[in-house]
DSSP file (Angstrom, degrees, kcal/mol; ACC not computed):
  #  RESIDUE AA STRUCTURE BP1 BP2  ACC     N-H-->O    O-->H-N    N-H-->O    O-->H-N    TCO  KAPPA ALPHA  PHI   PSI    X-CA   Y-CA   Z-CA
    1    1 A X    >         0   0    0      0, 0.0     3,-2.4     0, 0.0     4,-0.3   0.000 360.0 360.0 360.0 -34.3    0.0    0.0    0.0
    2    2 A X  T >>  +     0   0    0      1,-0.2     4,-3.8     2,-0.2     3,-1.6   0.864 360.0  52.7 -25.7 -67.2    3.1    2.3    0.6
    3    3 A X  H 3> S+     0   0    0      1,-0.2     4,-0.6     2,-0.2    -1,-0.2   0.409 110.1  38.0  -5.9 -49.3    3.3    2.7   -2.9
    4    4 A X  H <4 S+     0   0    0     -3,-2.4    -1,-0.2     2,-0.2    -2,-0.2   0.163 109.5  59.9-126.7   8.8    0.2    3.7   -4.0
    5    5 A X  H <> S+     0   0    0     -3,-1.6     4,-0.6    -4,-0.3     5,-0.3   0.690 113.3  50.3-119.5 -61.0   -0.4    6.1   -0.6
    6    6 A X  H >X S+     0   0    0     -4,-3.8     4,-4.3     1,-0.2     3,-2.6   0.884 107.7  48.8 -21.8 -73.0    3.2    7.9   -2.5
    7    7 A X  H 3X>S+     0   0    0     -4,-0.6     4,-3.3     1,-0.3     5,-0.6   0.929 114.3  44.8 -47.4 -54.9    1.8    8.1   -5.9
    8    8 A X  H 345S+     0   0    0      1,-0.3    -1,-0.3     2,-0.2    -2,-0.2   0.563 115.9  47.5 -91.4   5.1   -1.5    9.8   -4.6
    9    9 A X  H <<5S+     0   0    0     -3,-2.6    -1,-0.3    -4,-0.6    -2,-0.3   0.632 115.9  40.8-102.0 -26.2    0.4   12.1   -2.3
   10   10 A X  H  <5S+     0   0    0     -4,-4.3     3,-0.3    -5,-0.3    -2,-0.2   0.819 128.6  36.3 -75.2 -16.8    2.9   13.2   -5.0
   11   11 A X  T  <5S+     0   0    0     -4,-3.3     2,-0.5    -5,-0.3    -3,-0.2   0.830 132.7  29.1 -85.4 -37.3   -0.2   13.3   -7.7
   12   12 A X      < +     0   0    0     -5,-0.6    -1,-0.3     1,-0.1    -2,-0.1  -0.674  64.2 156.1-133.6  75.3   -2.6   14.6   -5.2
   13   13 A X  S    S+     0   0    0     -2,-0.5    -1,-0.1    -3,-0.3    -3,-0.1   0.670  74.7  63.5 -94.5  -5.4   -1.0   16.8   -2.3
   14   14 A X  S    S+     0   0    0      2,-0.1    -1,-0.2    -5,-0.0    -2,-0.1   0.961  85.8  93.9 -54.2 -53.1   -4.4   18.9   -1.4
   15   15 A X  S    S-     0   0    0      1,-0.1     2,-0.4    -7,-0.1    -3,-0.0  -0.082  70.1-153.9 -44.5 156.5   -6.0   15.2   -0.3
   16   16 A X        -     0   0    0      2,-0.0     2,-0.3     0, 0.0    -1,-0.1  -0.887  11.5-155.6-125.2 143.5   -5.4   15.0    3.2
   17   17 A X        -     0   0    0     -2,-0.4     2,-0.4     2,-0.0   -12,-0.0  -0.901  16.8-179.5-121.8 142.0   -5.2   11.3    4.2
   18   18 A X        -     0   0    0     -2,-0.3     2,-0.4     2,-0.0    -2,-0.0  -0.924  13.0-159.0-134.0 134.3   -5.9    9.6    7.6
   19   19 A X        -     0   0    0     -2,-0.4     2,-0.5     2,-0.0    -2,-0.0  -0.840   5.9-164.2-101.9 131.6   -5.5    6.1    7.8
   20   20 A X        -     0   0    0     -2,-0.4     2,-0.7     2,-0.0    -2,-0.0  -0.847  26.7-123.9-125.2 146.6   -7.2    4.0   10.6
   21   21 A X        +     0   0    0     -2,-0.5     2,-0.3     0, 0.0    -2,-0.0  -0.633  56.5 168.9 -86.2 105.8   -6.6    0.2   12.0
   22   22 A X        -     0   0    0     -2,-0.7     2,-0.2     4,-0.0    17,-0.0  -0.924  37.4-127.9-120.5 147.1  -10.4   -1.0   11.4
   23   23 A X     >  -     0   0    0     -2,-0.3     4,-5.5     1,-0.0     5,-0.3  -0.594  27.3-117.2 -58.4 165.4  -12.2   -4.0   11.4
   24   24 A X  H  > S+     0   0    0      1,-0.3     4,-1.7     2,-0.2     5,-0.1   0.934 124.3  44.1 -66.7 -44.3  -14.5   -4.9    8.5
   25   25 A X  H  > S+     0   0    0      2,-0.2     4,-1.8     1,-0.1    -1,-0.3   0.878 112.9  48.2 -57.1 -55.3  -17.1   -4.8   10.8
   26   26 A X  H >> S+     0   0    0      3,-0.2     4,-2.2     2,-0.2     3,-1.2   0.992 111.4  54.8 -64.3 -68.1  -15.8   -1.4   12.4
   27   27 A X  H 3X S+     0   0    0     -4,-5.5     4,-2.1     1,-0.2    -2,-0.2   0.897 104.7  51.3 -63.4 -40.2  -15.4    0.2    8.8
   28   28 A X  H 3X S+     0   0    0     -4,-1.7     4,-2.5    -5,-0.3    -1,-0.2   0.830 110.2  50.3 -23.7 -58.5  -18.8   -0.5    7.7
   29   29 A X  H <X S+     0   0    0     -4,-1.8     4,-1.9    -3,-1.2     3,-0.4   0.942 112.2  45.1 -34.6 -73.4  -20.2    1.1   10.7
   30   30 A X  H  < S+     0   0    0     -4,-2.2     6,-6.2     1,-0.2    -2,-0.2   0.483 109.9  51.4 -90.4   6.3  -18.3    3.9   10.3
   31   31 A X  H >< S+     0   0    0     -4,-2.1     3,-0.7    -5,-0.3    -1,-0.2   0.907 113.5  52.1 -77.5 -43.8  -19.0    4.3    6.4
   32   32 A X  H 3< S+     0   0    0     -4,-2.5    -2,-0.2    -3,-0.4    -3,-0.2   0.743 112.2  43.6 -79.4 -16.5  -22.9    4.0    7.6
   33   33 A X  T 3< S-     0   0    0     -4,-1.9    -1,-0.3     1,-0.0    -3,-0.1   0.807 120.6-107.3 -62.3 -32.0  -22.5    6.9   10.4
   34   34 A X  S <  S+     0   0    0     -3,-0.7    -2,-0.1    -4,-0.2    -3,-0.1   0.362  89.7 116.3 124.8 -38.1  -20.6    9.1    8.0
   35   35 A X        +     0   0    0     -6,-0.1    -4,-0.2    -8,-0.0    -5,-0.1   0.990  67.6  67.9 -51.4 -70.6  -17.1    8.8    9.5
   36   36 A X        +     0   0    0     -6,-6.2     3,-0.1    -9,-0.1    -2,-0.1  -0.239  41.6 174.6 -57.9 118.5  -15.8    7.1    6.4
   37   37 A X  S    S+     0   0    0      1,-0.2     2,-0.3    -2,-0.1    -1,-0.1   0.889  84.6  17.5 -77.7 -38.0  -15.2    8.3    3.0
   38   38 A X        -     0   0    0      2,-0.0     2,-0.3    -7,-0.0    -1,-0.2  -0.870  60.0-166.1-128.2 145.7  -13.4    4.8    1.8
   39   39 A X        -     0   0    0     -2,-0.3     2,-0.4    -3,-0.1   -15,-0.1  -0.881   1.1-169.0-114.6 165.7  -13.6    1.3    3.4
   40   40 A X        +     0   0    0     -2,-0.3     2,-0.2   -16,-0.0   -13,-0.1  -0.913  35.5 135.9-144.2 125.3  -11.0   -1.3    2.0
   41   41 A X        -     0   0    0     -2,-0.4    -2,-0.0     1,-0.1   -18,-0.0  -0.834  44.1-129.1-139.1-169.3  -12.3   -4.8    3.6
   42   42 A X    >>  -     0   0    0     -2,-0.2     3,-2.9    14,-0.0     4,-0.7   0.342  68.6  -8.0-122.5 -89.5  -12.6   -8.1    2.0
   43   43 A X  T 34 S+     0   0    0      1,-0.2     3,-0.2     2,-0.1    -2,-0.0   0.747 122.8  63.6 -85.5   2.1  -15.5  -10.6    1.8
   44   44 A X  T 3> S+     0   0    0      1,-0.2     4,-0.7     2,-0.1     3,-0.4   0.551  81.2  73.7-111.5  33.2  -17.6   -9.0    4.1
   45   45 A X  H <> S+     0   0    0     -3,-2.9     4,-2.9     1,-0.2     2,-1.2   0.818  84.7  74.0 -69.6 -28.5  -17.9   -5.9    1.9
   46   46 A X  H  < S+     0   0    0     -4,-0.7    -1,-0.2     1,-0.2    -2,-0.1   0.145  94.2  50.4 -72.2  40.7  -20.2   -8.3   -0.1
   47   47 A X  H >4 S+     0   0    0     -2,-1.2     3,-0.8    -3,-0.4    -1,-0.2   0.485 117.7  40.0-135.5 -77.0  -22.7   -7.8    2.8
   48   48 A X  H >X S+     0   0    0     -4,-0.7     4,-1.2     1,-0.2     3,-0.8   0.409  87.1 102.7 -29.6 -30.7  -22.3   -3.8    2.4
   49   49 A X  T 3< S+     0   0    0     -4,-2.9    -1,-0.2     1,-0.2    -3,-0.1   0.657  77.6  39.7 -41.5 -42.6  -22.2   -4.4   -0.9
   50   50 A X  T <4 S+     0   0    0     -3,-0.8    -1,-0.2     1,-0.1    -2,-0.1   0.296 118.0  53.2 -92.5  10.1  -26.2   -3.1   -1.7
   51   51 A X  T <4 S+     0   0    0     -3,-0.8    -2,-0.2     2,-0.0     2,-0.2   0.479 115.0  22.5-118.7 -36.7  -25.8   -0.4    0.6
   52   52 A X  S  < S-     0   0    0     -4,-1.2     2,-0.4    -7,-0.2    -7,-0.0  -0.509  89.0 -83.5-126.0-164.5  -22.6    1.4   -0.5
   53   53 A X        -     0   0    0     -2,-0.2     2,-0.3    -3,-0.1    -3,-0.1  -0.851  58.9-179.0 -96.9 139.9  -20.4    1.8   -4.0
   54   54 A X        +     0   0    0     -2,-0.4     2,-0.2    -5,-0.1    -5,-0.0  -0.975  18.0 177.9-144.3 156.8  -18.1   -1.2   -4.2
   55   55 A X        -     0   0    0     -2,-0.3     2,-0.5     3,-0.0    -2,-0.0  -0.937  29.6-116.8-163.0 151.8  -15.5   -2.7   -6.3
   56   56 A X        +     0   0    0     -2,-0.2     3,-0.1     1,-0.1   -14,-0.0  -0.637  28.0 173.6 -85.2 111.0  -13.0   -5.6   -6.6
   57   57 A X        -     0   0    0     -2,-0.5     2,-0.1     1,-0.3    -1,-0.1  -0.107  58.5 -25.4-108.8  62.2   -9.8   -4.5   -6.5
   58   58 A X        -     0   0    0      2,-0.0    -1,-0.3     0, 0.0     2,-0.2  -0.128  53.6-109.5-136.5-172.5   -8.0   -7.7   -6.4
   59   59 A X        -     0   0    0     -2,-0.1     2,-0.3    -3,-0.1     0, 0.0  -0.621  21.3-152.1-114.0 155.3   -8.1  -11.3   -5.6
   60   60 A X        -     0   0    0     -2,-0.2     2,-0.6     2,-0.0    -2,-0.0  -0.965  12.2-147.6-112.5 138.1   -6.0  -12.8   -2.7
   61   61 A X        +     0   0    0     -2,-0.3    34,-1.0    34,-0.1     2,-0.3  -0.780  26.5 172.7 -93.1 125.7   -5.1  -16.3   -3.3
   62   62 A X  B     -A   94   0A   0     -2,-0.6     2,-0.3    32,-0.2    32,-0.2  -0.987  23.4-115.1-149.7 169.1   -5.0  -18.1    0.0
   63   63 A X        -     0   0    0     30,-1.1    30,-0.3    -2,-0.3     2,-0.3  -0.596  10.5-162.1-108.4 141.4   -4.6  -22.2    1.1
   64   64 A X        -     0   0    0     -2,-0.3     2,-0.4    28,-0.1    28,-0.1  -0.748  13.9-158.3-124.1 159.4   -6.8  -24.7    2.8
   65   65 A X        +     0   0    0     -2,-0.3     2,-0.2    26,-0.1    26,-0.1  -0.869  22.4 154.3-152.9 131.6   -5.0  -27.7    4.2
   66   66 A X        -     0   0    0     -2,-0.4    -2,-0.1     1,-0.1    44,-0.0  -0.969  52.7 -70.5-149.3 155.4   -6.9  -31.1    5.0
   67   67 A X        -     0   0    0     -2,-0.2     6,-0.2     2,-0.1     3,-0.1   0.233  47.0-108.8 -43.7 176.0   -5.8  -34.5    5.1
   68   68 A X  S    S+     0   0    0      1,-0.3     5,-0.1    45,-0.1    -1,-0.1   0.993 118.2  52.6 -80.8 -54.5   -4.7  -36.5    1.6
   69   69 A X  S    S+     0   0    0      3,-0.1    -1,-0.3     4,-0.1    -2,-0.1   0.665  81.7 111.9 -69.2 -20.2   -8.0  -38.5    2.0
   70   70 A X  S >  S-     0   0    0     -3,-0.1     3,-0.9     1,-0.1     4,-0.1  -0.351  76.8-121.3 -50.8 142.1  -10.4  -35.8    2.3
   71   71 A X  T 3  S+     0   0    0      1,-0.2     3,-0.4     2,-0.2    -1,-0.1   0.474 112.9  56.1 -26.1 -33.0  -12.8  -35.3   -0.4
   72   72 A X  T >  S+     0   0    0      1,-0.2     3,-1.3     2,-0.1    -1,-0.2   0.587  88.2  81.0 -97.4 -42.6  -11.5  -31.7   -0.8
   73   73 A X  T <  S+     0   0    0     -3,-0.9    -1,-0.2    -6,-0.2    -2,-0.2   0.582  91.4  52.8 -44.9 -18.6   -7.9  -32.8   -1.3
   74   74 A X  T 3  S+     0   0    0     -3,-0.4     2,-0.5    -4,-0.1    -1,-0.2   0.399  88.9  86.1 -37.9 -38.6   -8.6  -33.4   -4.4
   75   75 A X    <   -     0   0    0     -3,-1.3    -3,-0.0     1,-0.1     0, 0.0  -0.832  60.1-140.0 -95.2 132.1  -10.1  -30.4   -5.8
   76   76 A X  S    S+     0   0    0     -2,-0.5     2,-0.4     2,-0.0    -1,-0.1   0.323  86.0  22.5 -11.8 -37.6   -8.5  -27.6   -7.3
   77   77 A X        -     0   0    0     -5,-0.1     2,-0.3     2,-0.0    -2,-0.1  -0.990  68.7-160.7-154.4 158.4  -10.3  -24.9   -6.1
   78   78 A X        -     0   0    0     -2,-0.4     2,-0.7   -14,-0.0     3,-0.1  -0.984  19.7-127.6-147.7 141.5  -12.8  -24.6   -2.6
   79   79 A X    >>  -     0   0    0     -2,-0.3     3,-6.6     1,-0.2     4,-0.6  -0.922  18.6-130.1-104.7 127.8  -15.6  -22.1   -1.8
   80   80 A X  H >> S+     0   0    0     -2,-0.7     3,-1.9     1,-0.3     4,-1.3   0.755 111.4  54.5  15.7 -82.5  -15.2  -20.5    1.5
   81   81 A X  H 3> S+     0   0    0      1,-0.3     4,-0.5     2,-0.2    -1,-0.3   0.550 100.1  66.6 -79.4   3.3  -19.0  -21.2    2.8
   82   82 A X  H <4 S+     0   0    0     -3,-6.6    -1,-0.3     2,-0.1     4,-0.2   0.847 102.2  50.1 -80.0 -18.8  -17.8  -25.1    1.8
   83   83 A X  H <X S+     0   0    0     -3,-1.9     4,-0.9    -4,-0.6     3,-0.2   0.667  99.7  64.9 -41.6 -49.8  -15.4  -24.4    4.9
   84   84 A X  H  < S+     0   0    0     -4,-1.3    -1,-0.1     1,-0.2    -2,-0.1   0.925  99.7  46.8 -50.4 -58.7  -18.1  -23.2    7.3
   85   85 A X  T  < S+     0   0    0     -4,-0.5    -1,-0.2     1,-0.1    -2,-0.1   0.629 110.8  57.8 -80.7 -27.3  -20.1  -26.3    7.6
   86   86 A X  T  4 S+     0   0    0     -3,-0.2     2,-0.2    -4,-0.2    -2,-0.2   0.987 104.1  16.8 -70.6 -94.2  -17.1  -28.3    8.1
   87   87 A X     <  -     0   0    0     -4,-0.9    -1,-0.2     1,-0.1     3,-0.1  -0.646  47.2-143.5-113.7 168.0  -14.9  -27.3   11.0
   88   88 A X  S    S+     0   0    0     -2,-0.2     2,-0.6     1,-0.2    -1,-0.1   0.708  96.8  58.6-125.1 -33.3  -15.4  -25.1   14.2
   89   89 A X        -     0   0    0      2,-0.0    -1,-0.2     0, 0.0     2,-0.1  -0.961  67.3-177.8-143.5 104.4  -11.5  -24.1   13.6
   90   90 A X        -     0   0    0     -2,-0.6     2,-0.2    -3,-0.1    -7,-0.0  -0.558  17.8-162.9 -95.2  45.9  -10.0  -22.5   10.4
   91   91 A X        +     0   0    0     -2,-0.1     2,-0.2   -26,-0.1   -26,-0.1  -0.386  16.0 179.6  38.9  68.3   -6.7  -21.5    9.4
   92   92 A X        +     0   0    0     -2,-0.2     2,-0.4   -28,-0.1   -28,-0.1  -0.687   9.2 172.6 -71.6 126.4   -6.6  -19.0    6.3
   93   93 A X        -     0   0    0    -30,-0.3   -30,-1.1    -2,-0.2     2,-0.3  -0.985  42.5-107.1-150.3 173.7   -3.1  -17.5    4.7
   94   94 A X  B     -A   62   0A   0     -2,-0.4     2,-0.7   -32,-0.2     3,-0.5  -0.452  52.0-110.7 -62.4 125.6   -1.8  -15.5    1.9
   95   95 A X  S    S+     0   0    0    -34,-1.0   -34,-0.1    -2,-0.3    -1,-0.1  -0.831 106.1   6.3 -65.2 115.6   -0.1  -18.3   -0.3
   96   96 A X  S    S+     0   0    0     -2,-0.7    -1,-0.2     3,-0.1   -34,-0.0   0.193 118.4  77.3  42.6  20.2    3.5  -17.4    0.2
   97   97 A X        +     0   0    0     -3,-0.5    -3,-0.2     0, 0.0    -2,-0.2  -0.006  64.1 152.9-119.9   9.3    2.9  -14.8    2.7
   98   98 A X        -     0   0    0     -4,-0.3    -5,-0.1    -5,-0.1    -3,-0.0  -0.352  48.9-120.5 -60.0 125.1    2.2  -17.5    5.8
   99   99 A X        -     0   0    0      1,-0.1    -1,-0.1    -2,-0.0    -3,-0.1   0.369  25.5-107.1 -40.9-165.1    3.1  -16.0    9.0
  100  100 A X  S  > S+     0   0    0      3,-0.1     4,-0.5     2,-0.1    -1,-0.1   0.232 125.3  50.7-118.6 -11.5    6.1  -18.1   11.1
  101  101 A X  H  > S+     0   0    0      2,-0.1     4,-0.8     3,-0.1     3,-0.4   0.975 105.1  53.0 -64.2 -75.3    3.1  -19.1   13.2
  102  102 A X  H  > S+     0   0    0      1,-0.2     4,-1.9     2,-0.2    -1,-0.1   0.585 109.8  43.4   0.9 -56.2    1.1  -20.1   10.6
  103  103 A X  H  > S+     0   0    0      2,-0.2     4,-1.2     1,-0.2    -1,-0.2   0.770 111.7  54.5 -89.8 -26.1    3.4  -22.3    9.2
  104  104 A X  H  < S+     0   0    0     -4,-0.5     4,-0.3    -3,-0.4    -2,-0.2   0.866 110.4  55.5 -68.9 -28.5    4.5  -23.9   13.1
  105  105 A X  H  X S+     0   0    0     -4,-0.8     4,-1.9     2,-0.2    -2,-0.2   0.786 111.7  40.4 -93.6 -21.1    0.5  -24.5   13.2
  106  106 A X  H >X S+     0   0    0     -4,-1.9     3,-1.5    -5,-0.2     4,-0.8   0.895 109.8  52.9-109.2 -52.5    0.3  -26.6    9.8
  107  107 A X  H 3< S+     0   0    0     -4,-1.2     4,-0.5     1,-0.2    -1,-0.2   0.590 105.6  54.1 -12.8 -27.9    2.8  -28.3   10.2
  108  108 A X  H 3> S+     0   0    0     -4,-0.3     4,-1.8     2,-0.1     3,-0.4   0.796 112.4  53.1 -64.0 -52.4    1.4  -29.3   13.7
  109  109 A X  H << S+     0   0    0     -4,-1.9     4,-0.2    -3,-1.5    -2,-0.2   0.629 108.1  44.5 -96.9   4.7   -1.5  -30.3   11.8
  110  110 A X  T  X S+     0   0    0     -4,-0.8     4,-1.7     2,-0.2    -1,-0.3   0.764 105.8  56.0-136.2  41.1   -0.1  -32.2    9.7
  111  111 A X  T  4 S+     0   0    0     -4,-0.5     4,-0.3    -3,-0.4    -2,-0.2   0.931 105.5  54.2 -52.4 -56.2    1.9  -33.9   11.8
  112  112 A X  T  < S+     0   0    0     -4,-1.8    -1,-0.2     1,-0.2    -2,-0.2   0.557 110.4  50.6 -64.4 -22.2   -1.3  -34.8   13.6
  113  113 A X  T  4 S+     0   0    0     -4,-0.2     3,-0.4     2,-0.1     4,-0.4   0.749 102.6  60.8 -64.0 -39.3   -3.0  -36.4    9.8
  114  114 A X  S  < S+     0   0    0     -4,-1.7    -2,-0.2     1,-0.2    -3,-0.1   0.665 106.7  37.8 -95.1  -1.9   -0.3  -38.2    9.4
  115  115 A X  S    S+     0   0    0     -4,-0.3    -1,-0.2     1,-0.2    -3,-0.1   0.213 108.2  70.6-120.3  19.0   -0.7  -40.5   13.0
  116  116 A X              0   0    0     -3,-0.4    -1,-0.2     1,-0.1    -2,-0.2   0.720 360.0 360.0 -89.8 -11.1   -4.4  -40.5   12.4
  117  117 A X              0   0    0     -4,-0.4    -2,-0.1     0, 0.0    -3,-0.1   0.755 360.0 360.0 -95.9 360.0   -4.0  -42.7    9.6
């Protein structure tokens, strides 16, 4: 974002910018008080979505990890809400952007697949 907060102050130096550490939840709110000119969230703009102006500005690629024999191992591509139904505990990351946590907590899991079988 650095980048593109540069650009639009050397292009645009009247704007005055304040940036705030929101939730999705939080920014919504504070678009539907007034507070907000811009929100930047992700899927639960599509909630907000009939209420405000929205657009996709890009896709995040992110990773699911389940055992070799699940059904879902298999497939190529997963919706989200096919996640939901499943397990009480979810895991999400950025495909090559996995925290050092992240990566300590699958690896835990699938340490833990591999003495279930």
């Amino acid at each position: 974002m650095t980048p593109a907060l540069a650009k639009l102050r050397k292009s645009q130096p009247e704007v005055k910018l304040k940036l705030h550490d929101m939730s999705p939840r939080e920014q919504i709110d504070g678009q539907r008080a007034g507070e907000l000119d811009l929100a930047l969230i992700g899927q639960e703009g599509l909630t907000a979505a009939n209420e405000f102006h929205s657009a996709k500005l890009c896709s995040l690629h992110v990773c699911v990890a389940v055992a070799d024999g699940d059904p879902l191992a298999a497939r190529k591509n997963i919706v989200l809400k096919e996640l939901k139904a499943r397990w009480d505990f979810i895991v999400l990351w950025q495909k090559g952007r996995a925290s050092a946590a992240t990566r300590t907590l699958v690896d835990a899991l699938k340490q833990v697949s591999a003495s279930l079988r």
